[in-house]
C-alpha positions in Angstrom: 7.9 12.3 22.3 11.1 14.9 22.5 13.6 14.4 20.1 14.9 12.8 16.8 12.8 9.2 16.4 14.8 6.6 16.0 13.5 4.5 13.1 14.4 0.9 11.9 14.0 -0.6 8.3 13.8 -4.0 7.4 13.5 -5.2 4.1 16.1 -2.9 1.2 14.3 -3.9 -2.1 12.2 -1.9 -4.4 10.0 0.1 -1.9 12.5 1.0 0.6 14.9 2.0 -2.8 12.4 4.3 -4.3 10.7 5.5 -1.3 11.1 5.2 2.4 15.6 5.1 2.0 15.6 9.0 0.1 13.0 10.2 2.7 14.4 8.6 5.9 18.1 10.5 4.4 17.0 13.6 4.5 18.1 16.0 7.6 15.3 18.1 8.2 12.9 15.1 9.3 13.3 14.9 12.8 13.5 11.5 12.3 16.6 9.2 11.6 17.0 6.4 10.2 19.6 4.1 13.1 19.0 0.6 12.0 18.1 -1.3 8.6 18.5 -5.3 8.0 18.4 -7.4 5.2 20.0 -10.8 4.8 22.0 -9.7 1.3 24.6 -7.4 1.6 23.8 -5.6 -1.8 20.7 -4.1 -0.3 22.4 -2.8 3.3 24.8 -1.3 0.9 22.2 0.3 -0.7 20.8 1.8 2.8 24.4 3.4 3.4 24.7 4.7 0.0 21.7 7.4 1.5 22.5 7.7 5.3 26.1 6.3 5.2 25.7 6.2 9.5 23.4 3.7 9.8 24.0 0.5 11.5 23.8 -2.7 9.2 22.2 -6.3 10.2 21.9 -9.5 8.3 18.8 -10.5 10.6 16.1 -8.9 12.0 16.3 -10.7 15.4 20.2 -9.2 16.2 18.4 -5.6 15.0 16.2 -5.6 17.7 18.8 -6.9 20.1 21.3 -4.4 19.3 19.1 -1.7 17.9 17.1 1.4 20.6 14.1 2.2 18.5 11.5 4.1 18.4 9.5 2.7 15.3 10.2 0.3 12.6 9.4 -0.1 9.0 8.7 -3.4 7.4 9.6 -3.3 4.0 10.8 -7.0 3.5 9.4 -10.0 1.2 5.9 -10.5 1.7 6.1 -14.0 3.3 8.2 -12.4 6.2 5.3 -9.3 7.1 3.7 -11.1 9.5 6.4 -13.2 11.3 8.3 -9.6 11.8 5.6 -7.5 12.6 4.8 -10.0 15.4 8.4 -9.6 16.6 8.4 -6.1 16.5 5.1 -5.8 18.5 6.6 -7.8 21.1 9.6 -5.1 21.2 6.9 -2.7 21.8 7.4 -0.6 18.8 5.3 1.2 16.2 4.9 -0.6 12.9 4.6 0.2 9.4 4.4 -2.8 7.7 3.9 -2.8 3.9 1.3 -4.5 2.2 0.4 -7.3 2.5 0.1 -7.2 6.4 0.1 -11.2 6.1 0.2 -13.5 3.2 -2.9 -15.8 5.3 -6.1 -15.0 7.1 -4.4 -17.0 9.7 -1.6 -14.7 10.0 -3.0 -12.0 9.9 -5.7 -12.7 13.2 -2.7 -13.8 14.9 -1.3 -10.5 14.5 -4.7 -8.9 15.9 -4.8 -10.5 18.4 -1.2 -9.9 19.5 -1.9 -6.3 19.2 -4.7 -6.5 21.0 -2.1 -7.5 23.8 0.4 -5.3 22.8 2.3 -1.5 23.6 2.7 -1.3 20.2 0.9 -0.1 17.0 0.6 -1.6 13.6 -0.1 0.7 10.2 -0.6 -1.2 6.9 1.3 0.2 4.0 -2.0 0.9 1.6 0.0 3.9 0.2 -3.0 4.1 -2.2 -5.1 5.9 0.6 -2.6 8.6 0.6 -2.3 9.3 -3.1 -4.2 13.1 -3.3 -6.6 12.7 -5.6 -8.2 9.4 -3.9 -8.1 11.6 -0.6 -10.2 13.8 -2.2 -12.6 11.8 -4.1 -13.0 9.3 -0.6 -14.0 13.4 1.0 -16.9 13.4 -1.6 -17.8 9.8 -1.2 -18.6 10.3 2.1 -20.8 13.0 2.1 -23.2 10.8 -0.4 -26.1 8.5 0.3 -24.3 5.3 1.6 -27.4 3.6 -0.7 -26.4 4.9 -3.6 -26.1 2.8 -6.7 -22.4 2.7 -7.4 -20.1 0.9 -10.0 -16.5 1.0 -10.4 -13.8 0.0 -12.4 -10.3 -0.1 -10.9 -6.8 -1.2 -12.9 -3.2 -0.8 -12.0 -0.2 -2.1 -14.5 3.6 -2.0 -14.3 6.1 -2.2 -15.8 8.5 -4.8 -13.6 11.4 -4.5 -16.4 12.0 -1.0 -15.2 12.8 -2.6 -11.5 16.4 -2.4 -9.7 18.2 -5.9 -9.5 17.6 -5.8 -5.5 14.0 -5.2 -6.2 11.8 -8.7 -5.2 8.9 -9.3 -7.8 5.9 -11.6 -7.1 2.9 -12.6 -9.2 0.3 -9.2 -9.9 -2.7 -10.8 -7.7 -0.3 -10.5 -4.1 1.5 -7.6 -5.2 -1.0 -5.0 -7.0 -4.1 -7.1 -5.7 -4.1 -5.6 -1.9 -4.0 -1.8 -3.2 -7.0 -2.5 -5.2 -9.1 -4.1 -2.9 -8.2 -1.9 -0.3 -9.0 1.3 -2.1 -12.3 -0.4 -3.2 -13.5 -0.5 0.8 -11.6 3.0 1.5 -13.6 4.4 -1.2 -16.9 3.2 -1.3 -17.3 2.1 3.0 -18.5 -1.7 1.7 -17.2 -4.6 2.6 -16.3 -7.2 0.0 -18.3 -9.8 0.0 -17.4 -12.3 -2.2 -14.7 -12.4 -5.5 -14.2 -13.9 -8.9 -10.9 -14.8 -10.7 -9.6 -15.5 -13.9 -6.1 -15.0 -15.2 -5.1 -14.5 -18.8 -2.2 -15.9 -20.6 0.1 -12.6 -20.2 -0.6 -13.2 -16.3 -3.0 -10.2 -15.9 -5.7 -11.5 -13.0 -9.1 -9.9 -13.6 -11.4 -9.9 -10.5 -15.1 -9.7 -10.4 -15.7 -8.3 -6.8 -19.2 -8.4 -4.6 -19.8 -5.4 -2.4 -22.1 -5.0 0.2 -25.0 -3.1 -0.5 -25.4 -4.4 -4.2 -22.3 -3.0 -5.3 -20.1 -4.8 -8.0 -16.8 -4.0 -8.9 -14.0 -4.8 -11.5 -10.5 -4.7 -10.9 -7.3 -5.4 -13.4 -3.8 -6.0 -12.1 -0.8 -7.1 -14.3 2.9 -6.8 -15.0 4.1 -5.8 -18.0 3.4 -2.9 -20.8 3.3 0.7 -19.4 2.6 1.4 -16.2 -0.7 3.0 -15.4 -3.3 3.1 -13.0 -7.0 4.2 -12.9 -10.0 4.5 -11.0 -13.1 4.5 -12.8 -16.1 4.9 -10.5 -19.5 6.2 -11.0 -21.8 7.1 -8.1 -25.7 7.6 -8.7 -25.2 10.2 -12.2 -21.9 11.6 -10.9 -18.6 10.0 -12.9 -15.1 10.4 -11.3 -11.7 9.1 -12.7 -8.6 9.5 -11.1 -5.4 8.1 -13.0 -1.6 8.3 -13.0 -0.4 11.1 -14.1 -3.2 13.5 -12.9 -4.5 15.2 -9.9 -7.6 15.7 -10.7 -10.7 13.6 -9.6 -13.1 14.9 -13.0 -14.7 15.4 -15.8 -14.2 11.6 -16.7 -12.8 10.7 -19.4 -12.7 12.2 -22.7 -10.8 15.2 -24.9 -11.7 18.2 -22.1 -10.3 15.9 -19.3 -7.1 14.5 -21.8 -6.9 18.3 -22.0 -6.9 19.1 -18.7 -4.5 16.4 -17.4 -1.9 17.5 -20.5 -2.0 20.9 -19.4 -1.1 20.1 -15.5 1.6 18.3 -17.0 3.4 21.0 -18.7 3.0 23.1 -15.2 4.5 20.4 -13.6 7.0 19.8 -15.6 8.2 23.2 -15.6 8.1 23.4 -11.8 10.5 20.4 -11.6 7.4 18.2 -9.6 6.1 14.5 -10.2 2.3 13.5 -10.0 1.0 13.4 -6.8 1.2 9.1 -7.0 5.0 9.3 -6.4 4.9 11.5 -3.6 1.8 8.9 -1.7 4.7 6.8 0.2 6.2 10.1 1.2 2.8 11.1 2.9 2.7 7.7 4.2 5.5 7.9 6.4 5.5 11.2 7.6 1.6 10.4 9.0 2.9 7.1 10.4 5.6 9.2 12.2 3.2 12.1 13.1 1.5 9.1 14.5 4.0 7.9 16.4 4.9 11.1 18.3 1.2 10.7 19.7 -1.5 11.4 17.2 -4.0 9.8 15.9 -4.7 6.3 15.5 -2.9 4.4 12.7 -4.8 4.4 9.2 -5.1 1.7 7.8 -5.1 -0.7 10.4 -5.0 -4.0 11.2 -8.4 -5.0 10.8 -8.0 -3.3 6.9 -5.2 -5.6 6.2 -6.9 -8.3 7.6 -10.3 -7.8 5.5 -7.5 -7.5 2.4 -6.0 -10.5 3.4 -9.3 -12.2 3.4 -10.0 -10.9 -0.3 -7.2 -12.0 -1.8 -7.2 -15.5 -0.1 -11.3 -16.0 -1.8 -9.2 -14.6 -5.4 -6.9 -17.7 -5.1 -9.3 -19.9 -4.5 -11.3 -18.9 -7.2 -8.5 -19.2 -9.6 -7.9 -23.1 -8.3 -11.9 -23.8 -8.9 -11.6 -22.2 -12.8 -12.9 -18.6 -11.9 -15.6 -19.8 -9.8 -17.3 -16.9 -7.4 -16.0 -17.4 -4.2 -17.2 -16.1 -1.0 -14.7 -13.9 1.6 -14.6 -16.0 5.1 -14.9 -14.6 8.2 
């Protein structure tokens, strides 16, 4: 494919604010950024206010209508994913839809099987995946023993008080949940089997989570205090952590590795760069659009968002039956 692409937004809120709008603006890109919709005007404004050219829609149907694209990126309430990235299909574009892909297991085979149909392409919005570090702890994960006795220990706060007034919030199991869950089957190639809820007075959710292969797995999601993230995960006698802040993938935690990750810091710092984390939508959408100029299939897929969807569904229902295990349908 010759030329600019000609990319679509829909949804202006808190990911398309802090990510996808100041990448889309920038020149050098060989992509630009024609079209963006979102039913309050506040958040078109917002769009203009980094490429000032593009043209503005209250609805998503008139985009399409009025709109020649080339891709389009779903970055709207959660509740509207599917609906629009059923639409879009049907238009025959690319997709990245953020997570989640659907907010039902329902929704989410309908989607399948509309791309099954389809010219289009669908890419979930697991940004997660993209984040370095996890790249590069999943590269030595896969070269082990798929056998191997494994634990891990997963937990991702923030901070929603720091969040724009356009930005749309939504309870820590649909909107932290997915990335979790996700990076649990990226990372250790099982498939979750079956979940356990319980959610504290604060609103944190704490999942108990059944692998395949033996594997269990705890996970911690919340809004509220500082925002941090971590991925504590122990495979056979090898320990890895990654966390916010820090690139690196080991020692695991303790004063060499505090030291370590305050030393890159300072570097950083001084070089005027941000930990790798912030920069994991950025890598996001430049493989979605290497992706739609004719490379390689989309990662993650469909089928991942599905298997998510599915996860967090057996979380809710364990929450309604008092934390009861609960296992994943199929």
């Amino acid at each position: 494919m010759s030329g600019d692409l000609r990319v679509g937004l829909i949804g202006c809120g808190r990911a398309a604010e802090r990510y996808y709008l100041p990448v889309l603006a920038r020149r050098s890109l060989s992509a630009r950024l024609v079209a963006v919709a979102d039913p309050l005007p506040e958040r078109t404004l917002l769009a203009t206010s980094f490429v000032p050219d593009c043209k503005t829609f209250d609805c998503v149907e008139t985009l399409l209508q009025e709109s020649s694209l080339d891709a389009i990126v779903v970055a709207s309430s959660p509740e509207t994913h599917a609906q629009i990235t059923m639409r879009a299909l049907q238009a025959g574009l690319a997709v990245l839809v953020e997570k989640p892909v659907a907010t039902s297991t329902e929704q989410a085979r309908a989607l399948e099987e509309q791309l099954a149909h389809a010219s289009g392409s669908v890419m979930v919005g697991f940004n997660q995946r993209h984040w370095e570090p996890v790249e590069r702890l999943e590269s030595v994960l896969r070269r082990k023993d798929r056998t191997g006795e494994v634990s891990a220990d997963l937990r991702m706060t923030v901070n929603i008080a720091g969040w724009s007034p356009v930005a749309g919030v939504v309870n820590p199991l649909e909107d932290l949940g997915p990335h979790l869950l996700d990076l649990l089957r990226f990372l250790l190639r099982r498939e979750i089997l079956a979940l356990a809820a319980s959610q504290s007075t604060d609103g944190a959710v704490d999942l108990r989570v059944r692998l395949s292969g033996g594997t269990t797995a705890r996970c911690r999601v919340a809004h509220g205090g500082l925002t941090e993230e971590s991925i504590d995960l122990q495979w056979e006698r090898e320990c890895y952590l990654v966390r916010m802040g820090s690139d690196r993938i080991e020692p695991p935690a303790g004063f060499t590795r505090s030291l370590l990750d305050f030393s890159e810091a300072g570097y950083r710092r001084l070089r005027g760069r941000r930990a790798s984390l912030h920069y994991s939508h950025e890598r996001q959408l430049l493989r979605f659009l290497a992706h739609v100029r004719g490379g390689e299939r989309p990662t993650p897929a469909i089928e991942d968002g599905l298997a998510v969807a599915r996860a967090v569904e057996a979380a809710k229902r364990s929450l309604i039956r008092g934390s009861q295990e609960v296992l994943v349908q199929k």
